[in-house]
NUMARNU-398598 format. One record per residue: residue number from 1; x, y, z of N, C-alpha, C, O in turn. Coordinates in steps of 0.001 Angstrom, whole numbers, plus 500000, padded with zeros to 6 digits. Example, Ala and Ser with C-alpha at 12.3 -4.5 7.8 and 13.67 -1.06 7.14 Angstrom:
{1, {513190, 494310, 507800}, {512300, 495500, 507800}, {513200, 496700, 507800}, {514236, 496681, 508465}};
{2, {512850, 497750, 507080}, {513670, 498940, 507140}, {512900, 500030, 507870}, {513409, 501138, 508039}};
This chain:
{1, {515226, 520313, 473342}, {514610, 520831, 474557}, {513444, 519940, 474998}, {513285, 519716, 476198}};
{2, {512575, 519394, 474022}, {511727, 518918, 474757}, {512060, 517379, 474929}, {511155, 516977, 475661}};
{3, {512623, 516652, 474730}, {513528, 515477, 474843}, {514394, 515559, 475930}, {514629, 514489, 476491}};
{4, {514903, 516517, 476348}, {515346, 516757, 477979}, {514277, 516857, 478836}, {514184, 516226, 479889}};
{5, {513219, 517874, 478280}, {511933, 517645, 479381}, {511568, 516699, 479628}, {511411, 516350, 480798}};
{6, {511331, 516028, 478717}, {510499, 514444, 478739}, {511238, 513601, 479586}, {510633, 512878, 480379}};
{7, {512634, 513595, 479517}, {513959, 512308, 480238}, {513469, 513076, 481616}, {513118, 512247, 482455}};
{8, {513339, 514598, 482121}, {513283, 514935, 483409}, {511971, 514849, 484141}, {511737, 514980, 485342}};
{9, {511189, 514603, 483151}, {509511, 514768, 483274}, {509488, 512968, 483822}, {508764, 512728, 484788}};
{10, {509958, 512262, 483445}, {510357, 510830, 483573}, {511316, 510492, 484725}, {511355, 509443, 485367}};
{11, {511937, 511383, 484836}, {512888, 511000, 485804}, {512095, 511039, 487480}, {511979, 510190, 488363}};
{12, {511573, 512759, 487321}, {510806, 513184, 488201}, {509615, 511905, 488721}, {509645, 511592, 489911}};
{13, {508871, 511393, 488043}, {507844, 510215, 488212}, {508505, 509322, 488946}, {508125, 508845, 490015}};
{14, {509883, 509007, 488151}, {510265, 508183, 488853}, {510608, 507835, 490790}, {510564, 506940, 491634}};
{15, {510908, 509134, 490623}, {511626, 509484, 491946}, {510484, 509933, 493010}, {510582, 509927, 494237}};
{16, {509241, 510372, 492118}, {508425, 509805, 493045}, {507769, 509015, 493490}, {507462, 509056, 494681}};
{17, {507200, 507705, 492372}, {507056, 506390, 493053}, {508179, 505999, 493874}, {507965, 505175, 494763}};
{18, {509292, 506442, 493721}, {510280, 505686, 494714}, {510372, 506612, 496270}, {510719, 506173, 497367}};
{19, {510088, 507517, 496039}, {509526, 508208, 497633}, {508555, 507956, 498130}, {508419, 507849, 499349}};
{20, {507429, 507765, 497062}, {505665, 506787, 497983}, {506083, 505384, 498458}, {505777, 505037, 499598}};
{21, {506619, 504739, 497820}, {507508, 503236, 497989}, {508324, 502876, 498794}, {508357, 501730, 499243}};
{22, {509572, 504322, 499290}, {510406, 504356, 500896}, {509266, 504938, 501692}, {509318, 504580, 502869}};
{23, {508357, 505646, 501434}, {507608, 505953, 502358}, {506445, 504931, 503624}, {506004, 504910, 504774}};
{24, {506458, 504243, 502332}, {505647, 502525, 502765}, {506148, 501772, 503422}, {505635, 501115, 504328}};
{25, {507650, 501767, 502904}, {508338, 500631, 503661}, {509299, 501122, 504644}, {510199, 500438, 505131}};
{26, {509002, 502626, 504967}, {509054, 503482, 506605}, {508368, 502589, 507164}, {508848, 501727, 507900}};
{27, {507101, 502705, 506858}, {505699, 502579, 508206}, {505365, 501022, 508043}, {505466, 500224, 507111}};
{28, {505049, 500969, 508991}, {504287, 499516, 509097}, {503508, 499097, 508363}, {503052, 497954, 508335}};
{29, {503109, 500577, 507227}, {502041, 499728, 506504}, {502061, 499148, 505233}, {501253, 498542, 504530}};
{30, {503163, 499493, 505150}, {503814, 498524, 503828}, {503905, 497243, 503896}, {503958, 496546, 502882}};
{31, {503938, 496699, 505277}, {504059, 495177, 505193}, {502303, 494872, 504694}, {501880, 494451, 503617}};
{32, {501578, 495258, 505899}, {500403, 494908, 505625}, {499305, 495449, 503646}, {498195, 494982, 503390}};
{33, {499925, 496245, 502866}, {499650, 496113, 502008}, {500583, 494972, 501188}, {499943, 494371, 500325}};
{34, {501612, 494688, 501288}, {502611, 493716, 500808}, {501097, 492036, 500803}, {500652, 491269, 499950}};
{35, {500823, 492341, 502702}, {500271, 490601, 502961}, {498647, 491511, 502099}, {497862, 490715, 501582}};
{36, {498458, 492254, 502051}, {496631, 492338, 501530}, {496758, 492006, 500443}, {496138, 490967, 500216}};
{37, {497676, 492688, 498998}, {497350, 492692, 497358}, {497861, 491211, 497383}, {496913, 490544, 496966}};
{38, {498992, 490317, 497697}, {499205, 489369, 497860}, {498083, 487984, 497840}, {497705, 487111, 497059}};
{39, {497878, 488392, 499099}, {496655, 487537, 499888}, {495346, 487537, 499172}, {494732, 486478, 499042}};
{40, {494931, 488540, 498749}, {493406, 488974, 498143}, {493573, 488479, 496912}, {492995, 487462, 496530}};
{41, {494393, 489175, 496181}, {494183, 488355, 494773}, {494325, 486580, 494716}, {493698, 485817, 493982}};
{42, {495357, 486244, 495741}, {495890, 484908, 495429}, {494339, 484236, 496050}, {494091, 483145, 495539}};
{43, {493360, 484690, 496988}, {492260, 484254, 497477}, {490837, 484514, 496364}, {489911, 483719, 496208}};
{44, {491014, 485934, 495649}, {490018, 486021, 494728}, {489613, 484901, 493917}, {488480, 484452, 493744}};
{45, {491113, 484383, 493280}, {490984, 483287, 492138}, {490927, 482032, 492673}, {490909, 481104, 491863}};
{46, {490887, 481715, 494112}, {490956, 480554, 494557}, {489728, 480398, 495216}, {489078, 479357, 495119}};
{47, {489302, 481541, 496002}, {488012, 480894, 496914}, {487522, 482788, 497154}, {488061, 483640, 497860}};
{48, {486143, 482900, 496102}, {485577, 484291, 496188}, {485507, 484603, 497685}, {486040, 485482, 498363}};
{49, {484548, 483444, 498023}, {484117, 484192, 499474}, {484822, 484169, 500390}, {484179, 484408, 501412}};
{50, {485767, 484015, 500559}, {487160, 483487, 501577}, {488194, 485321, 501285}, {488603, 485993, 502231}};
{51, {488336, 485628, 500124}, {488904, 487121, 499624}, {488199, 487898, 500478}, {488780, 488595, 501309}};
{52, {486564, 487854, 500341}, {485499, 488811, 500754}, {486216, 489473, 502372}, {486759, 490546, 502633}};
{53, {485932, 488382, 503126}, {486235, 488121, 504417}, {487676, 488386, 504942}, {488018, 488823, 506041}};
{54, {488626, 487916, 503603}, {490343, 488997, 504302}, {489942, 490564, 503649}, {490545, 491356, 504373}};
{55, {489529, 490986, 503073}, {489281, 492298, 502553}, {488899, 493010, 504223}, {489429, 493903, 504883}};
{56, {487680, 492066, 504464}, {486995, 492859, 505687}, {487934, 492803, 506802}, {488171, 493809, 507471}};
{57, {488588, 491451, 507077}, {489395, 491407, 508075}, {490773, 492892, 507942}, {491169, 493708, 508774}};
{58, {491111, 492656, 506575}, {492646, 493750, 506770}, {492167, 494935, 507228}, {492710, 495670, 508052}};
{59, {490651, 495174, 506408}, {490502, 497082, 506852}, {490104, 496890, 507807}, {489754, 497970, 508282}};
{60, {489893, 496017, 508539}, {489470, 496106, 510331}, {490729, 496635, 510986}, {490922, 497663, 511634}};
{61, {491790, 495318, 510519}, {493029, 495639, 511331}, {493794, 496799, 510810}, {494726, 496969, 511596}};
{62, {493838, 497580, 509964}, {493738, 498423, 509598}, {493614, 500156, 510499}, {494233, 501090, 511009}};
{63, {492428, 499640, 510186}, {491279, 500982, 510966}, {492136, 500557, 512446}, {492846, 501448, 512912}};
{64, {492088, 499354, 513112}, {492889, 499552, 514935}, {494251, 499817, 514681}, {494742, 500675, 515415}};
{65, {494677, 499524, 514195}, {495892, 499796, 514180}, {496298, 501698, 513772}, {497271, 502319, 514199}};
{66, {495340, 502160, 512970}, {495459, 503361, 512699}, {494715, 503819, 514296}, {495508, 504535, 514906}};
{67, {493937, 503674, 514769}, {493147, 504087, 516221}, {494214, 504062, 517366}, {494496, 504921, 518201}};
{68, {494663, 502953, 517169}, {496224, 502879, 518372}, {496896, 503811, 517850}, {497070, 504796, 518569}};
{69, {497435, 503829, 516596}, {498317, 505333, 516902}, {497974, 506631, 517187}, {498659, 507400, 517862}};
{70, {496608, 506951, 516527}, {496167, 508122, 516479}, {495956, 508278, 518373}, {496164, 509368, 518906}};
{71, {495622, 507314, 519022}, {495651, 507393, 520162}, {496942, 507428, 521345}, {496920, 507911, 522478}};
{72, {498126, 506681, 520574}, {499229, 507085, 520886}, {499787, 508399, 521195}, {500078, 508837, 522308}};
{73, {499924, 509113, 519768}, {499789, 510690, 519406}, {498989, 511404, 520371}, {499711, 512054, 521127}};
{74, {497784, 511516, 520613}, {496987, 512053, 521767}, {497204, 511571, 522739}, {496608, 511933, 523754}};
């Protein structure tokens, strides 16, 4: 019994990273986390202050891009 829980307790996890994961790559914003963790780390280890500055840039574009829709919607 509890060896079935565990395989379903496991299964269940699974199936929900894979619904947050189709859910991402519904919306548009899966690309743009795809180009941020990408981009940021590959910039962290290469040039600190250059990361700093796409960090600030994505949640800018970010934040408008969430403002255009929310303004869409209304």
């Amino acid at each position: 019994m509890y060896k079935c829980h565990r395989i379903m307790s496991s299964y269940i996890s699974k199936t929900q990273i894979l619904s947050v994961i189709l859910y991402l790559f519904d919306t548009k914003t899966f690309i743009w986390f795809f180009f941020f963790f990408f981009g940021f780390f590959f910039l962290f280890f290469f040039f600190p202050f250059f990361s700093f500055l796409f960090f600030v840039f994505f949640f800018l574009i970010i934040y408008l891009l969430k403002k255009k829709e929310y303004l869409e919607i209304v």
